[in-house]
C-alpha positions in Angstrom: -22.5 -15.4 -16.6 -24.9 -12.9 -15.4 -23.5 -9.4 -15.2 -24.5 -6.4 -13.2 -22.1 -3.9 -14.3 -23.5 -1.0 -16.4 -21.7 1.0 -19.8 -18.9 3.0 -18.8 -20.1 5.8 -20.1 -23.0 6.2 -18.2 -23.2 8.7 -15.2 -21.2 8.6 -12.0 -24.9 9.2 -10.2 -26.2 6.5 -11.9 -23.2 4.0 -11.5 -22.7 4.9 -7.7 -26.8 4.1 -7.4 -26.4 0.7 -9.1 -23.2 -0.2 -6.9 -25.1 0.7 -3.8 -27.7 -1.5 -4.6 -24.7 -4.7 -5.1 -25.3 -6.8 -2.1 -29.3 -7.4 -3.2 -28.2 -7.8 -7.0 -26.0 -10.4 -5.7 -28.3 -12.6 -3.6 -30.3 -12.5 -7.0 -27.6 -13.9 -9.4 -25.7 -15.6 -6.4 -27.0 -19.2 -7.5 -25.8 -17.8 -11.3 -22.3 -17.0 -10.1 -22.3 -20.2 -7.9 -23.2 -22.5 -10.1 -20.9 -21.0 -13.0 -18.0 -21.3 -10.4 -18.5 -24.3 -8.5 -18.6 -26.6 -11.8 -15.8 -25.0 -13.2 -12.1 -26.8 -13.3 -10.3 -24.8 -10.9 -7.5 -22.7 -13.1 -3.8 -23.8 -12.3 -2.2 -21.2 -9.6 -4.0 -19.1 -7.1 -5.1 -15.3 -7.9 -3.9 -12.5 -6.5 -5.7 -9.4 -5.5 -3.8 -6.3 -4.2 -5.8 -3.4 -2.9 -3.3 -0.1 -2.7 -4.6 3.0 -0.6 -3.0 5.9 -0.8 -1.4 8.2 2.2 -3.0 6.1 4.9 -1.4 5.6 7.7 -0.7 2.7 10.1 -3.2 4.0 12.2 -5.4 5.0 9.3 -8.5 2.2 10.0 -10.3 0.7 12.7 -8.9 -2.4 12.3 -5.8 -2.5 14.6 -2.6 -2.9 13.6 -0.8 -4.3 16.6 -3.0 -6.1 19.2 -0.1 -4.7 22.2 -0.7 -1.4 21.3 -4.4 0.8 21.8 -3.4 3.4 19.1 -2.7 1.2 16.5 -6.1 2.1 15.2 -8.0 5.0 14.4 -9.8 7.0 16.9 -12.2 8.3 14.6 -12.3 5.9 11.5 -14.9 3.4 10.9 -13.7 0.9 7.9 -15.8 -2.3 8.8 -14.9 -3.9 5.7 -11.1 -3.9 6.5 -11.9 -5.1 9.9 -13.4 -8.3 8.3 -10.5 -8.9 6.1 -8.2 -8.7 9.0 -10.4 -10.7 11.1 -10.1 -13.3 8.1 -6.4 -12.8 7.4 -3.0 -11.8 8.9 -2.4 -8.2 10.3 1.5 -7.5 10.0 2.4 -5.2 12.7 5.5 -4.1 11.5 4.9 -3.7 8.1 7.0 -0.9 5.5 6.1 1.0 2.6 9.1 1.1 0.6 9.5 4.9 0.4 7.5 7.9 2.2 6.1 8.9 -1.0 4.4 7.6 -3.4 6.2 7.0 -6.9 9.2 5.2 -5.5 6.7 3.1 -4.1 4.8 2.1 -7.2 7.8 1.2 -9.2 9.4 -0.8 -6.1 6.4 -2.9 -6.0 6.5 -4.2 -9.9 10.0 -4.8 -9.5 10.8 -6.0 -6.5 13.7 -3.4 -5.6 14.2 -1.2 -3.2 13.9 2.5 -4.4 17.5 3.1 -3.1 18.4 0.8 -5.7 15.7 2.0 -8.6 17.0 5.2 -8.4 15.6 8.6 -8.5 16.5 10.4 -11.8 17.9 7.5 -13.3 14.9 4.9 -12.9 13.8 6.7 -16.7 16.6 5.2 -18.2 17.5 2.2 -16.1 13.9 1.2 -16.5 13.1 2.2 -20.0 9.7 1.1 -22.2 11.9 -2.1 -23.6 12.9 -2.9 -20.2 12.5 -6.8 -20.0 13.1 -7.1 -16.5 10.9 -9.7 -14.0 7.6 -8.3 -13.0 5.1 -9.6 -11.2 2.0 -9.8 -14.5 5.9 -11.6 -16.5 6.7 -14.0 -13.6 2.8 -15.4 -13.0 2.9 -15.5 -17.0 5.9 -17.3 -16.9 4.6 -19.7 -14.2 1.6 -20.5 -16.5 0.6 -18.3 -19.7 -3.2 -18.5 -18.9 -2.7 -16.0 -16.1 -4.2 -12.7 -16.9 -3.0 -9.1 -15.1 -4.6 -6.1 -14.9 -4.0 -2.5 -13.1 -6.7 -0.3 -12.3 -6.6 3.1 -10.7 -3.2 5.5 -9.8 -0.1 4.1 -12.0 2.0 7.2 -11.2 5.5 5.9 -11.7 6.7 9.2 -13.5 8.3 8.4 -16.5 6.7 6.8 -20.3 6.8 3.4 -18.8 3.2 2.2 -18.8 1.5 -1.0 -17.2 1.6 -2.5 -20.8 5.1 -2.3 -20.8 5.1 -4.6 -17.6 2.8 -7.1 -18.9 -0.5 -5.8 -17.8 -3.3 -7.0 -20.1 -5.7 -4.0 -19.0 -5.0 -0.7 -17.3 -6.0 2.4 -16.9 -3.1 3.8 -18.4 -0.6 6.7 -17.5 -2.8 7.9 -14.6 -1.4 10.1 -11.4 -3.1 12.0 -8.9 -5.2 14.5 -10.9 -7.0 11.8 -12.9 -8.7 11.1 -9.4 -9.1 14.6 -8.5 -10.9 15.7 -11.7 -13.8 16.5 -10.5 -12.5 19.1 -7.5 -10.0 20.8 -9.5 -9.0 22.6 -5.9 -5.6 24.2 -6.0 -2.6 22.8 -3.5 -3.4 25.2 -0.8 -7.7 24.3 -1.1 -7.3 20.7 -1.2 -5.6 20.9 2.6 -8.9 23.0 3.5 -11.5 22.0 0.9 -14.1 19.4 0.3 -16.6 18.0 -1.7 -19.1 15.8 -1.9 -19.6 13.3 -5.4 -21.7 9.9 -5.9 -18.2 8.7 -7.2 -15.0 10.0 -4.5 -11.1 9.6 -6.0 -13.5 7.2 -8.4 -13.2 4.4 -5.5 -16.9 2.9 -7.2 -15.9 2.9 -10.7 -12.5 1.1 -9.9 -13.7 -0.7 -8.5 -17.0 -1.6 -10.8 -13.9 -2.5 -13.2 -12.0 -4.3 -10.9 -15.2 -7.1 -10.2 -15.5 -7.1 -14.1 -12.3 -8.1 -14.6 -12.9 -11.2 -12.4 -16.4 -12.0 -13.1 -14.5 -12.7 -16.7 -11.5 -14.3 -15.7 -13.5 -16.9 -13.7 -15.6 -16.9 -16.4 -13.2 -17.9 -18.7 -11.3 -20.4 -16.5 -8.2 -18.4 -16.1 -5.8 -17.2 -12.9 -5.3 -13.5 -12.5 -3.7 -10.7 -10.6 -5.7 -7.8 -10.4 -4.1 -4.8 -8.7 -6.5 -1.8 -7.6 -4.5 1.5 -6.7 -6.7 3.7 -5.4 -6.5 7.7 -5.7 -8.0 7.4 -2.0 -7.0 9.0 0.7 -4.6 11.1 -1.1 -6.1 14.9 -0.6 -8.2 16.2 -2.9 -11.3 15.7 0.3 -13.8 14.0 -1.8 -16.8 11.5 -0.1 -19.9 11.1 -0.5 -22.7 13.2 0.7 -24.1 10.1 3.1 -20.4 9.5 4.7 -20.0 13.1 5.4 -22.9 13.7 7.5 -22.3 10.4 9.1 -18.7 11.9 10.2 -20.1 15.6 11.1 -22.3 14.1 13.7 -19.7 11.4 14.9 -18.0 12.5 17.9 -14.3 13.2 16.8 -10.9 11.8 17.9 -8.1 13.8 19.3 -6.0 12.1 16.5 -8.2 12.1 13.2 -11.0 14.9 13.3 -11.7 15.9 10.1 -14.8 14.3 8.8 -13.9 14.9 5.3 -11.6 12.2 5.7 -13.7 10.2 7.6 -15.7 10.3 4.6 -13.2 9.4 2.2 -11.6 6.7 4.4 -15.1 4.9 4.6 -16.1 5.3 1.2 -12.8 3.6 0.4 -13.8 0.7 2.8 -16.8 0.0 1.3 -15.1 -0.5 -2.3 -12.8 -2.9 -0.4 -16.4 -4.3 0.5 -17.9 -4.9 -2.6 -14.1 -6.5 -4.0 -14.2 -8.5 -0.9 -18.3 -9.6 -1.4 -17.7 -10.3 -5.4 -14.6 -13.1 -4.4 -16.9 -14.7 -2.2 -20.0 -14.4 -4.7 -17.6 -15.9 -7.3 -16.6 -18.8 -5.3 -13.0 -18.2 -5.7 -12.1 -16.8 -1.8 -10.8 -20.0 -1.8 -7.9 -19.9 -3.9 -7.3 -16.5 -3.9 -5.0 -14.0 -2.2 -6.4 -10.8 -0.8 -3.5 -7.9 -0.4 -4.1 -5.1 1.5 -1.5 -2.3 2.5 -0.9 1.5 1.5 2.2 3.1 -0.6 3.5 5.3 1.9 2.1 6.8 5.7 -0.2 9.3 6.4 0.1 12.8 6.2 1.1 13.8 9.6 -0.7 17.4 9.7 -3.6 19.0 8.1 -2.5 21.5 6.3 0.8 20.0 6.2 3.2 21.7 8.5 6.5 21.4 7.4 8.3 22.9 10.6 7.1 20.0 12.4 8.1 17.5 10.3 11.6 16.7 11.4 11.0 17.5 14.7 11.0 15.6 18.3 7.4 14.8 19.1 8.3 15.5 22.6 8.6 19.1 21.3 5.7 19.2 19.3 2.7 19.7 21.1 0.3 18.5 19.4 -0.2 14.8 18.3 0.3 13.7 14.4 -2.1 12.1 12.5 0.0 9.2 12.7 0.7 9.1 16.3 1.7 6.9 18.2 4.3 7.0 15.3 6.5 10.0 14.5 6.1 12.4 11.8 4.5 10.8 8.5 4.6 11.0 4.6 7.4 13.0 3.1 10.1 11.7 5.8 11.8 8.1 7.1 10.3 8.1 10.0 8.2 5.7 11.0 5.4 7.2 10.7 6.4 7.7 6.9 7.1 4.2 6.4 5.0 1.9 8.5 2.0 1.0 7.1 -1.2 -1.5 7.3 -0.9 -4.5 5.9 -3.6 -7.5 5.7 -3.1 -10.9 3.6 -5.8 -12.8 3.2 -5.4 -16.5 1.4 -4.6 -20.2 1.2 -3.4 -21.3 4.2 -3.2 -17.9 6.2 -5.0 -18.2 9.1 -7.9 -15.9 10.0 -7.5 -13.5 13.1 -3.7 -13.9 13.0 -0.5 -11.5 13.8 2.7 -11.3 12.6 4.9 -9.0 14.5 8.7 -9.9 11.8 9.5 -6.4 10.2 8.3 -7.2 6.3 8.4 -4.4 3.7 6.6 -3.8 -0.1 9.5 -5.2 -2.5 8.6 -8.7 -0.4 5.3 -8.6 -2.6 7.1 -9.9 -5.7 9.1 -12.5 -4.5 6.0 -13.5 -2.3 3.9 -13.9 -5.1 6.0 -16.1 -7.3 7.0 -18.4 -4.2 3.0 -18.7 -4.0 2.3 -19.3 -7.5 5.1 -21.5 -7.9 7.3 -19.6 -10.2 10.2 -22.3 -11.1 13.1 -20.2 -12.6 15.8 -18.4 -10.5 14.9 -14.8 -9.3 17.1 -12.2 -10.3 19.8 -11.5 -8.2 19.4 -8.2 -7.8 16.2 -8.0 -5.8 15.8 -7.0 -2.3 12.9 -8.5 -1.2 12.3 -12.1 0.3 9.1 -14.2 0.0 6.8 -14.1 3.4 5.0 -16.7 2.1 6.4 -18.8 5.6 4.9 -16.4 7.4 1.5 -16.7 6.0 1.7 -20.4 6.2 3.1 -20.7 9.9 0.8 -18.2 11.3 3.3 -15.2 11.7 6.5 -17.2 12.5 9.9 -17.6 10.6 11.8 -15.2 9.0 12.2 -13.8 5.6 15.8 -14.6 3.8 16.7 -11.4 1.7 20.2 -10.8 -0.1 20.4 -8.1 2.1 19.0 -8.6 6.0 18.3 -5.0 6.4 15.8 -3.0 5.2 17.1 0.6 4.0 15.3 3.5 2.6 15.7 7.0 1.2 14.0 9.9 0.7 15.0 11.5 -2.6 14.6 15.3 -1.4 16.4 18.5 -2.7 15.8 20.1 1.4 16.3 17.3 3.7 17.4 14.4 2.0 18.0 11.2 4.2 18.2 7.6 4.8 17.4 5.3 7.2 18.5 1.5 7.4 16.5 -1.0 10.3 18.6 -3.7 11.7 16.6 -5.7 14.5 15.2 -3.3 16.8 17.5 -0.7 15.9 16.5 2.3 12.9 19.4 4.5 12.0 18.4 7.8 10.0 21.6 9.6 8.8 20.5 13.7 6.9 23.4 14.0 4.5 25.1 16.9 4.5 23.5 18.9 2.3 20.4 18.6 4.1 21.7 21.3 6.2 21.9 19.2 9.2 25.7 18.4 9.1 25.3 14.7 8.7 23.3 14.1 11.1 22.7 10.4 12.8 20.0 9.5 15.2 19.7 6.2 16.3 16.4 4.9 17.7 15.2 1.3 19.9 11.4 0.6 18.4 11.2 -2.0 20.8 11.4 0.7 23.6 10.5 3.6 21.8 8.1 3.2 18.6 7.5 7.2 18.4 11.2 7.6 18.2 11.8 10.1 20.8 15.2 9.1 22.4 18.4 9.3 19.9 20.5 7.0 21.1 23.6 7.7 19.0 25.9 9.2 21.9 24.5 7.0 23.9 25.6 3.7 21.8 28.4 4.7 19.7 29.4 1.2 19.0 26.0 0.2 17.5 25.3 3.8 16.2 28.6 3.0 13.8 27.5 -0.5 13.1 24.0 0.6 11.3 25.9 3.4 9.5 28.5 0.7 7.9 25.5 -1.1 7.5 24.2 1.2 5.4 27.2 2.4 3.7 28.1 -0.7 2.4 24.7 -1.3 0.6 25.1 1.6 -1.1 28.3 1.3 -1.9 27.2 -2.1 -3.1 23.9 -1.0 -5.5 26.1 2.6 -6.9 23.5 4.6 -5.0 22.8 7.9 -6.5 22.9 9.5 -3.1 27.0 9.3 -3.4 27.7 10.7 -6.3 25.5 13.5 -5.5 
């Protein structure tokens, strides 16, 4: 198969020049990668490809997230790329990230569990390097051996366990946020102010040059994959290339997203989703492969953050979030911490469609092996339910999890906090040592998606229905939050 990937050790200048020059290379070789492709025996079980941004926020492209709602897309952000996966996919418009931050995250998508349930300072040794528990690289490997798995960008889970210990065949390794913000080096107060320009931003090209390797082999070799790309992008240092930030300098900016650094950044990352999105179709494989697209937490709400707001009323604010029309962002359960784009693309999922049922990130396991056709019982102890009825029925049905609600926590020595959604209704109880005198607010997101209006003296009986709710699960799962 004809290749057009250079050495890695070449220069980032070089590289980024090549990758620019794809789309050409691959009308070239097209017939090659056709040919290679189209006369090969399809490999048993679909592949899997799951794109992970970082910090970006539900409002964070220009493809819209909710078709009722105007600001459900950027007002600044041009990500044409993501636009034609969603066009060719399903948009989920309520859509979680399982924490606000980013490391509970990572380690509740390979296991399927809700951080509440992973833990906080005892994931290390819950989890540890000869953990044997299901993940998803085991449970495709399980459904048949030949799939390969590979992981490819920001692992970040914050303890020795590596993506080798999960049953990834390649990885980058150990990697967190610095290893994408080499180049910058800006401190924690610069990064909020400072930018830079580089041929290679949070190393989106040379992902994802490693990323279309790894397939170009895979279909080379006849064999299913899951590749999962976790890019260091949009997760501050600013980095974008020169191009991109003159683009955004002359655009004319949005009263929610102004700062063409990130304008920048958020493009350049859309145009790595581009290439991933151009090499599937290249490689004849579009077909039988699923396209995942959704970020590990929301946005972060104000540039420099601004911590005083954070936990306040937006009514009281002033000024609009980075995330509005949702409230607050990264670093709290709001919903502007946990809602999130998400786009499938796939078998069977029908292009242009919505689904507006509340789904959340430990759904992607189960989801994956009701897809591939995993056999064996699921453990017990996993929160998440298969959408794959969704993606099939073009956003209808409902997902069937252990536990119907979906609960989250925010491990925080400040304000810590949890928050449990039960139909329309979002409970967020501050635990005493917050400060806040266990607080509850209550909230409608049918009626009130920036969460404005607590409702809890208004509907005692349901306020103390959500808080049982929530009490019991944790009661249930040994929470650390209670012995704390």
């Amino acid at each position: 198969m004809t290749s057009i990937f250079i050495p890695m050790q070449e220069e980032c200048s070089t590289r980024t020049a090549i990758l620019g020059m794809v789309p050409l290379l691959w009308v070239a070789c097209g017939a090659v990668h056709g040919c290679a492709a189209g006369h090969a025996k399809s490999p048993a079980g679909p592949n899997f490809v799951f794109i992970l941004s970082d910090d970006q926020g539900w409002n964070g492209t220009s493809a819209s997230m909710d078709p009722a709602c105007p600001d459900a897309k950027s007002d600044y952000y041009l990500t044409p790329n993501i636009e034609r996966l969603a066009r060719e996919g399903m948009r989920f418009s309520q859509a979680y990230a399982p924490a606000a931050i980013c490391s509970p995250t990572r380690r509740s998508l390979q296991f399927g569990q809700s951080p509440v349930r992973i833990g906080d300072q005892r994931f290390a040794r819950s989890y540890p390097v000869g953990t044997e528990r299901l993940t998803i690289p085991r449970l495709l490997k399980s459904a048949n051996p030949r799939y390969m798995a590979a992981h490819f960008g920001k692992w970040d889970l914050r303890t020795n366990l590596l993506p080798k210990h999960l049953g990834y065949d390649q990885s980058d390794g150990n990697t967190r946020n610095q290893t994408g913000n080499e180049v910058s080096g800006f401190s924690k107060q610069e990064k909020w102010i400072r930018h830079m320009t580089t041929d290679d931003p949070k190393k989106i090209f040379s992902l994802t040059r490693r990323a279309i390797h790894f397939m170009e082999r895979r279909v080379q070799e006849q064999r299913p994959f899951y590749l999962q790309i976790s890019h260091y992008a949009i997760h501050a240092d600013q980095q974008t290339r020169a191009q991109s930030l003159a683009k955004y300098q002359a655009r004319k900016r949005g009263e929610v997203h102004h700062i063409p650094a990130y304008g920048g950044m958020t493009e350049d990352l859309d145009t790595g989703v581009g290439l991933v999105l151009d090499a599937i179709d290249k490689l004849n494989i579009a077909s039988r492969t699923y396209v995942i697209y959704t970020s590990d937490n929301g946005g972060v709400p104000w540039i420099p953050p601004n911590k005083a707001k954070h936990l306040a009323n937006p009514l009281t604010i002033g000024d609009k979030s980075r995330n509005f029309p949702l409230r607050s962002g990264k670093w709290t359960l709001y919903e502007g911490g946990l809602r999130v784009p998400l786009i499938v693309r796939g078998p069977g999922v029908q292009a242009g469609s919505f689904c507006a049922v509340p789904v959340v990130g430990w759904d992607l396991l189960p989801t994956i092996a009701d897809l591939a056709g995993y056999q064996k019982p699921l453990p017990a102890d996993l929160d998440g339910g298969s959408i794959k009825t969704l993606l099939t029925h073009a956003g209808k049905g409902a997902v069937l999890r252990a536990n119907p609600d979906l609960v989250f926590h925010r491990y925080s020595h400040r304000y810590p906090h949890t928050a449990i959604r039960r139909g329309d209704f979002k409970l967020v109880k501050f635990w005493r040592r917050s400060g806040r005198q266990d607080e509850v607010q209550l909230f409608n997101l049918h009626d009130d998606l920036g969460e404005t209006k607590n409702l809890a003296k208004e509907l005692p009986a349901k306020t103390a229905e959500l808080h049982q709710h929530m009490m019991d699960y944790l009661a249930a799962i040994d929470a650390e939050i209670l012995s704390q």
